[in-house]
C-alpha positions as CSV (number, residue, x, y, z in Angstrom):
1,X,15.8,-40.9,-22.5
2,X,18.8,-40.2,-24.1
3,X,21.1,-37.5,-25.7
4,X,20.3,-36.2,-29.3
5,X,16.7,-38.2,-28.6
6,X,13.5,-36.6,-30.3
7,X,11.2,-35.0,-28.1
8,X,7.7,-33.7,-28.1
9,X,7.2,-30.8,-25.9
10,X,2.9,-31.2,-25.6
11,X,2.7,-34.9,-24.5
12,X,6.4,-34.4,-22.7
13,X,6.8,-37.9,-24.5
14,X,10.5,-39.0,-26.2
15,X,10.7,-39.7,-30.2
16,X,13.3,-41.4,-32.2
17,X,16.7,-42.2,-30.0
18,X,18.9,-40.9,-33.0
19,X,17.4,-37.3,-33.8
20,X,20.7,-36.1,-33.4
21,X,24.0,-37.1,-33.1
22,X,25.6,-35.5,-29.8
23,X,29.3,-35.8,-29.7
24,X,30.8,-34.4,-26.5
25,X,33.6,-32.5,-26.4
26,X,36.2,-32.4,-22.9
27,X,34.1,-30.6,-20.3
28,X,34.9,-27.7,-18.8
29,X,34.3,-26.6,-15.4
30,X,31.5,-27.1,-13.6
31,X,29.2,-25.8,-10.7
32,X,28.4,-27.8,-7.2
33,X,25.1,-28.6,-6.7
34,X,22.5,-25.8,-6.0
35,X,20.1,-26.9,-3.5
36,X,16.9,-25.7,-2.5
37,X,14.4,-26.5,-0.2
38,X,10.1,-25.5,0.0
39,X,7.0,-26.7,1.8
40,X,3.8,-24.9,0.5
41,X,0.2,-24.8,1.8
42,X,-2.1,-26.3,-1.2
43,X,-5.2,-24.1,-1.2
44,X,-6.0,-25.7,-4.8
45,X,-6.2,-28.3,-6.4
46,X,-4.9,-26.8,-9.8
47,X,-1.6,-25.1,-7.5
48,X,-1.0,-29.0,-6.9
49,X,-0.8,-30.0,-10.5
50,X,0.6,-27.0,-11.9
51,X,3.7,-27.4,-9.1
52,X,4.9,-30.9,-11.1
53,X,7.3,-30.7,-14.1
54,X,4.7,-31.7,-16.4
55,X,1.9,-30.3,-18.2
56,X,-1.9,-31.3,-18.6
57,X,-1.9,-32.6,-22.0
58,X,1.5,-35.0,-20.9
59,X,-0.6,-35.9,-17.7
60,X,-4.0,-37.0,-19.6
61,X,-2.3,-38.8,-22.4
62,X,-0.1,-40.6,-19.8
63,X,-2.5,-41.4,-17.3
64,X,-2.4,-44.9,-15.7
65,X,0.2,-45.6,-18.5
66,X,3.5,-43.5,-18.1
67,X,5.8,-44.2,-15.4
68,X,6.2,-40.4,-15.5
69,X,2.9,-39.5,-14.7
70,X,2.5,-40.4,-10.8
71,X,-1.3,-40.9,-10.8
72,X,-0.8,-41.2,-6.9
73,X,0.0,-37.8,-6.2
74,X,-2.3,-35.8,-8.2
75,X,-4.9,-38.2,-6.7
76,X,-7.9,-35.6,-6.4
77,X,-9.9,-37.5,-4.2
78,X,-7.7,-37.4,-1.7
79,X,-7.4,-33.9,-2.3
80,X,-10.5,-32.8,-1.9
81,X,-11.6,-35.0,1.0
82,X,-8.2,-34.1,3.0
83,X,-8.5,-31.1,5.5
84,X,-5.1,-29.8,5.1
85,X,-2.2,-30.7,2.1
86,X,1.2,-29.8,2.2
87,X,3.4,-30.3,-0.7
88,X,7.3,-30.4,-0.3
89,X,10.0,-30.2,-3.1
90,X,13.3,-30.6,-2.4
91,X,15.4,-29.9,-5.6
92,X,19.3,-30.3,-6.7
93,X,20.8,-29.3,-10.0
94,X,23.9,-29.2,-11.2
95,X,24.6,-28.8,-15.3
96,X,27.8,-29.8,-16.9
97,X,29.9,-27.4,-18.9
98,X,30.3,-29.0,-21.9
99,X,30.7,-28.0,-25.6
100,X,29.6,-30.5,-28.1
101,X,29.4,-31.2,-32.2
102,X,26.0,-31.3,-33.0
103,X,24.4,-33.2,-36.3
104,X,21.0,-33.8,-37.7
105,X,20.1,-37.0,-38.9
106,X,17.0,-37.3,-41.3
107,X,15.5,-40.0,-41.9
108,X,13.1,-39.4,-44.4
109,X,9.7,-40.4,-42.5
110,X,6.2,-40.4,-43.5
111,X,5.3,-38.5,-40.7
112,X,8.1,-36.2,-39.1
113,X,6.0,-34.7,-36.4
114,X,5.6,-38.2,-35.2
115,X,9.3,-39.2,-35.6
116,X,10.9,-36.0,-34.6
117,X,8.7,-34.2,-32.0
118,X,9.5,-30.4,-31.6
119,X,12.7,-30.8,-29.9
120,X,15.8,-33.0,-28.6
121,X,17.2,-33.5,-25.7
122,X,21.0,-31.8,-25.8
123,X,21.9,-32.1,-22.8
124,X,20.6,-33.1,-19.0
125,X,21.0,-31.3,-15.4
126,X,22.2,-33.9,-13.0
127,X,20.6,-33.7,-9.4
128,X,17.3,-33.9,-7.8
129,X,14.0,-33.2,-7.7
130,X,11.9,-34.5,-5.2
131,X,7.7,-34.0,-4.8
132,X,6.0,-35.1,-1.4
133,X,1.8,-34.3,-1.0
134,X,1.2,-34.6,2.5
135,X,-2.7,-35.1,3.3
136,X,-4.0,-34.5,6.8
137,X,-7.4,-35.3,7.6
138,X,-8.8,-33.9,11.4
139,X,-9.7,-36.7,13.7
140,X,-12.3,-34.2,15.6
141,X,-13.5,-31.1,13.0
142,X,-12.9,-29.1,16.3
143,X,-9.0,-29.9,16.2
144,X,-8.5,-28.6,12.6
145,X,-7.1,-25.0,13.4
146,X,-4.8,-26.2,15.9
147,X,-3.3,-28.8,13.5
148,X,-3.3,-26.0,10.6
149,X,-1.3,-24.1,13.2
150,X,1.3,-27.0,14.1
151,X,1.2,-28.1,10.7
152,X,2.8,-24.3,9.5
153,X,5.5,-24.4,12.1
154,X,6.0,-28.2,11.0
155,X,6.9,-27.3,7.6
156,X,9.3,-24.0,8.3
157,X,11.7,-26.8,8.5
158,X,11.9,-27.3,5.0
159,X,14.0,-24.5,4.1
160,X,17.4,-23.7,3.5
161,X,19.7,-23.4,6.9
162,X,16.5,-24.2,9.2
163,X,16.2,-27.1,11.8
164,X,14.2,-29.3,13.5
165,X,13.7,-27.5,16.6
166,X,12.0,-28.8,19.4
167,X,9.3,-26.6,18.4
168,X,8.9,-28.7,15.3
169,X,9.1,-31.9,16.9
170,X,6.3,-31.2,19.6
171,X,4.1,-29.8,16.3
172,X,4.7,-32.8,14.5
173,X,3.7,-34.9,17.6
174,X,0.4,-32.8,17.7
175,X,-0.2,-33.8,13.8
176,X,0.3,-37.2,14.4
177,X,-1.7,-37.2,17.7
178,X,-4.9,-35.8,16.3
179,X,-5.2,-36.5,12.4
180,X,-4.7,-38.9,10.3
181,X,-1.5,-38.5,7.5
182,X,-0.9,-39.6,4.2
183,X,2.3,-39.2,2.4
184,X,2.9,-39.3,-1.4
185,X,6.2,-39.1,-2.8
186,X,7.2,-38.3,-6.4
187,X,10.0,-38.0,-8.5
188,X,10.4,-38.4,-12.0
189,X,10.7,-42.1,-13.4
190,X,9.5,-44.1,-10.5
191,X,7.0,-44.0,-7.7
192,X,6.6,-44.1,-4.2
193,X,3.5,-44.4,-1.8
194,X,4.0,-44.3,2.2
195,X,1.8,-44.0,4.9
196,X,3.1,-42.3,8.3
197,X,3.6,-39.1,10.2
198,X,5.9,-36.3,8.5
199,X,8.7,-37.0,10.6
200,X,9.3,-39.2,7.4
201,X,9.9,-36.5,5.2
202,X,13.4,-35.5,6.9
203,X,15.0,-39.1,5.5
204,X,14.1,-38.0,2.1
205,X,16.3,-38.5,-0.8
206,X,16.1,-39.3,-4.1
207,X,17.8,-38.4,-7.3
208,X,16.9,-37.3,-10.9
209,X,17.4,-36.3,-14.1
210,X,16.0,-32.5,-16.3
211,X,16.3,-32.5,-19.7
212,X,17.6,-29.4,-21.2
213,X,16.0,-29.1,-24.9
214,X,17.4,-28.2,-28.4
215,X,15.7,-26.6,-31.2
216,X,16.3,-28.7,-34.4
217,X,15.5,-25.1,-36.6
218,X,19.0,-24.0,-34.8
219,X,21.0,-26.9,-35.7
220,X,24.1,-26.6,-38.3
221,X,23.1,-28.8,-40.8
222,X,18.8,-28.3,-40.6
223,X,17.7,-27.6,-43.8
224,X,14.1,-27.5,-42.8
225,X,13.5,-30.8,-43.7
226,X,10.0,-30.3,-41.7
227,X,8.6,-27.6,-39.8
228,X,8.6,-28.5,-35.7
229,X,5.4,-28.0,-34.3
230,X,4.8,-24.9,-32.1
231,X,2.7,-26.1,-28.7
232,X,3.6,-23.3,-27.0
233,X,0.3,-21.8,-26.5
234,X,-1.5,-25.5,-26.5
235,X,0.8,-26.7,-23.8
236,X,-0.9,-23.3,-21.5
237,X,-4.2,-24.2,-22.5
238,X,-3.4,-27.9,-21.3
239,X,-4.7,-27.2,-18.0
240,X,-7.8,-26.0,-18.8
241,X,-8.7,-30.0,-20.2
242,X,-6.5,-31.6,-17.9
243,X,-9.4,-29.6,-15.1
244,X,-11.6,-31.8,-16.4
245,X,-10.2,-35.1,-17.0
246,X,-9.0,-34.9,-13.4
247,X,-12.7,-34.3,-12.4
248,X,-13.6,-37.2,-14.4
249,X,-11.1,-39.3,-12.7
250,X,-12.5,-38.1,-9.2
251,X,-16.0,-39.0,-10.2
252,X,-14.9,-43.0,-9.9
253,X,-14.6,-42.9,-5.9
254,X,-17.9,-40.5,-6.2
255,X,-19.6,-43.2,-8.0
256,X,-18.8,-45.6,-6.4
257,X,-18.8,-45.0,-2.2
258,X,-23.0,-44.2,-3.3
259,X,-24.8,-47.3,-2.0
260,X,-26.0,-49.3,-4.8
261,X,-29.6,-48.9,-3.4
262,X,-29.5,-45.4,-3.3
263,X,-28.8,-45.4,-7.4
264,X,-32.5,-44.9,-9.6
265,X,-32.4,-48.9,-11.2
266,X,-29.4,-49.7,-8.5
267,X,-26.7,-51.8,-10.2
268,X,-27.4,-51.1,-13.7
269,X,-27.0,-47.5,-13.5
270,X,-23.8,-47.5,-11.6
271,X,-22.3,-49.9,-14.2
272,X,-23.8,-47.6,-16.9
273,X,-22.6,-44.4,-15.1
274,X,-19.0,-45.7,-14.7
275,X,-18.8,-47.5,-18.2
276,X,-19.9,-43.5,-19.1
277,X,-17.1,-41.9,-17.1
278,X,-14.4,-44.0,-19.1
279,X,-15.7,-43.4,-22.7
280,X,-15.7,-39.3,-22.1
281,X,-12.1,-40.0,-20.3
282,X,-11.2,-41.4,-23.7
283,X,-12.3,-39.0,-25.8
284,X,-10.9,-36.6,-23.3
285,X,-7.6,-38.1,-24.6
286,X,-8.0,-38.6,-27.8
287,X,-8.7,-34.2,-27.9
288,X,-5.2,-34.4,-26.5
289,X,-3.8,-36.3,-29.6
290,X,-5.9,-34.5,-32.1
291,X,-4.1,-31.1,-30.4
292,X,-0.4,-33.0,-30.7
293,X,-1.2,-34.1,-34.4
294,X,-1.9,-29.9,-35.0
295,X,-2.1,-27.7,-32.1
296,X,-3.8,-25.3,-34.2
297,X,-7.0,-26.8,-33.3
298,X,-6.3,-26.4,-29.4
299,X,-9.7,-24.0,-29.1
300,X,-12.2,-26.4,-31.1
301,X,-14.6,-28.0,-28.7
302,X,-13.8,-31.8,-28.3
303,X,-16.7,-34.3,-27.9
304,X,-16.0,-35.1,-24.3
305,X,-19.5,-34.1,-22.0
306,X,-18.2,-31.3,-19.5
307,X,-17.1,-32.1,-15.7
308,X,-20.2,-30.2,-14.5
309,X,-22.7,-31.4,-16.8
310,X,-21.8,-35.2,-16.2
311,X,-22.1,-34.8,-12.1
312,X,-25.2,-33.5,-12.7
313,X,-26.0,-36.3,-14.4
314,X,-24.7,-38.7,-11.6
315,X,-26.6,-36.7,-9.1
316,X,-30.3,-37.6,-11.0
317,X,-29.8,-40.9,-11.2
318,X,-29.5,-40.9,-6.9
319,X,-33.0,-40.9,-4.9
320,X,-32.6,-38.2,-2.5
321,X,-35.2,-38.2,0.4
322,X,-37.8,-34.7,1.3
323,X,-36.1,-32.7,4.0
324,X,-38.9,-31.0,6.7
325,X,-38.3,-28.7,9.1
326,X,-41.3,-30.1,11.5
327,X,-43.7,-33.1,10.7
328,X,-46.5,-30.6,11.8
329,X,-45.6,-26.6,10.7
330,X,-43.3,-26.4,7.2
331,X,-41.1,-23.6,7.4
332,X,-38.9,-25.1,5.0
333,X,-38.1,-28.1,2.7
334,X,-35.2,-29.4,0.7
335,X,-34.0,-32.9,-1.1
336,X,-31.0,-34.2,0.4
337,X,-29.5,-37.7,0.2
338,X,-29.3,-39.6,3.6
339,X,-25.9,-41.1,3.7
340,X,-22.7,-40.2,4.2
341,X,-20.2,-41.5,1.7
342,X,-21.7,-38.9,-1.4
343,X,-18.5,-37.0,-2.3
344,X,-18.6,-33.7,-3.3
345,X,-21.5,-32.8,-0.4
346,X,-22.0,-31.2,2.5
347,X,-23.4,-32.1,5.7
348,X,-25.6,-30.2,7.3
349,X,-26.7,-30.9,10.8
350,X,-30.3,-30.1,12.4
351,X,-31.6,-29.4,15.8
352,X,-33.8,-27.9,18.2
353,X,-34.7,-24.8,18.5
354,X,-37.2,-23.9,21.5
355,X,-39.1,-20.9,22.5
356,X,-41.2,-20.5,19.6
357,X,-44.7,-19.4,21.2
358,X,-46.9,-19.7,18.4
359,X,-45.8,-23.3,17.5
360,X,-43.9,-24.8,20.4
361,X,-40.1,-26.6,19.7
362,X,-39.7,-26.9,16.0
363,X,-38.5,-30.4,15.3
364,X,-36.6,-31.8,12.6
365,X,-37.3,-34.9,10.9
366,X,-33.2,-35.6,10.4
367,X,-30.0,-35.2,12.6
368,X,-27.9,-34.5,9.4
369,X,-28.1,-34.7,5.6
370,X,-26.1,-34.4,2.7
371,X,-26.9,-31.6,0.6
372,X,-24.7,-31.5,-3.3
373,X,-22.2,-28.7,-3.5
């Protein structure tokens, strides 16, 4: 990434180096770095994604590819199977004062869109910007409120002018003493995976570059050799697809921690069921580059199988066992499956109940099953 670079704002993805030619005049003053500091409770797995300097479309079509997209962090499994997350950013910016002669350079390409992007990068804030997810998952289900509890006095250090009190050190002992934690760190053009205790997080330091964006339409000597594209709107409704290609990405561990046995045809149908999940990722992405190409078409349906329909489908192809209430008086019945590694379930634990005159103690067939969300 470079000064006067192309840019495309939808995929967040750089164009030709030489889109413009930057020359910088003597700077002038300049601010110190602002910093500032937050830890937020994720509730939601969207708040998570939507919290990162990207956007859906740049995440999909740079999934497992860009250096920029840290599939790590926005790990949904680990999301959704975590009892609490935490995310901290710690952010540093400082701009230079400069003023600059600014030229166009055209090039005369067969595609412009492709060459150009919307935009180019004119200048850059220097400083940080730092992402950590912190997953916590309860040891005992009956500890969870009291880590939620330590955990929000934990991270009231991560603010500007607080401390680490002793307060915060004893909560961070009770974290670490009853859950397990996983730390993810991001920042822009690198990753970083830890495992440990959040004591970790008050080492953390890293550095970063923003890009601060040009319109080419505002330049001197732009004669409107093309029309830049306008994602505006397309880069909002990003997130709606990006929903489901993170689902889609999710559905891998869910496939995959069921018991081949447990699958209708065993093998065959998880290999089929996976080999599925990539070729509707795929088209997934190629909706996203149909939408960069003209972002008009952002609202016609692509030919990817929706998140909810394809779980469903998962879900059939799984024998699930009859559920009774009593072997000898039916007051109920359901299909559940009988393990515990289906993602996406919820247990539900029987028991005894006694006292009933006309039938005596009703008995259930099962201790706890799995019933889908």
């Amino acid at each position: 990434m470079k000064l006067g670079q192309g840019y495309n704002t939808y995929v967040q993805q750089t164009c030709v180096e030489d889109a413009v030619t930057i020359t910088p005049q003597e700077p002038g003053g300049s601010e110190g770095v602002k910093k500032s500091y937050d830890a937020v409770l994720i509730e939601d797995y969207n708040q998570l994604t939507r919290s990162l300097q990207i956007s859906g479309s740049a995440a999909i079509s740079g999934w497992g590819a860009s250096l920029e997209i840290d599939t790590t962090f926005l790990n949904r499994t680990e999301f959704e199977t975590s009892d609490i997350t935490y995310q901290v950013l710690v952010q540093g910016k400082k701009q230079t004062d400069a003023s600059s002669k600014v030229e166009f350079n055209w090039y005369e390409p067969s595609d412009a869109h492709e060459k150009y992007g919307d935009r180019y990068i004119a200048d850059f804030i220097t400083g940080g910007t730092f992402f950590a997810r912190i997953s916590i998952k309860a040891g005992k289900k009956h500890k969870t409120e009291e880590i939620k509890a330590s955990a929000k006095l934990a991270f009231s250090c991560f603010k500007v002018g607080a401390s680490v009190t002793t307060e915060v050190e004893s909560a961070m002992k009770t974290i670490s003493q009853h859950s397990g934690t996983n730390i993810t760190m991001h920042s822009e053009g690198s990753r970083k995976h830890i495992r440990g205790t959040p004591e970790n997080l008050l080492a953390l330091k890293r550095k970063a570059d923003d890009a601060l964006l040009g319109q080419y339409e505002k330049l001197p000597n732009f004669k409107d050799q093309f029309k830049p594209m306008n994602y505006s709107y397309a880069t909002q409704k990003s997130w709606e697809i990006f929903d489901t290609f993170s689902r889609y990405v999710f559905f891998e561990d869910m496939i995959e921690k069921v018991p081949i046995n447990k699958f209708v045809n065993g093998a065959e149908t998880r290999r089929a069921l996976l080999n599925s999940r990539i070729d509707e990722m795929v088209k997934i992405q190629a909706k996203v580059l149909s939408v960069k190409a003209d972002p008009t078409t952002v609202n016609e349906p692509g030919e990817f199988q929706d998140a909810d329909s394809f779980r469903l489908r998962i879900l059939v192809y799984i024998f699930p066992v009859q559920c009774l209430n009593s072997a000898t008086y039916t007051r109920f019945s359901l299909k559940v499956f009988d393990f515990s590694a289906m993602l996406g379930t919820t247990l539900i634990s029987f028991g005894l109940l006694s006292g009933f005159e006309e039938t005596g103690p009703i008995q259930f067939s099962t201790s706890g099953e799995h019933v889908s969300n």
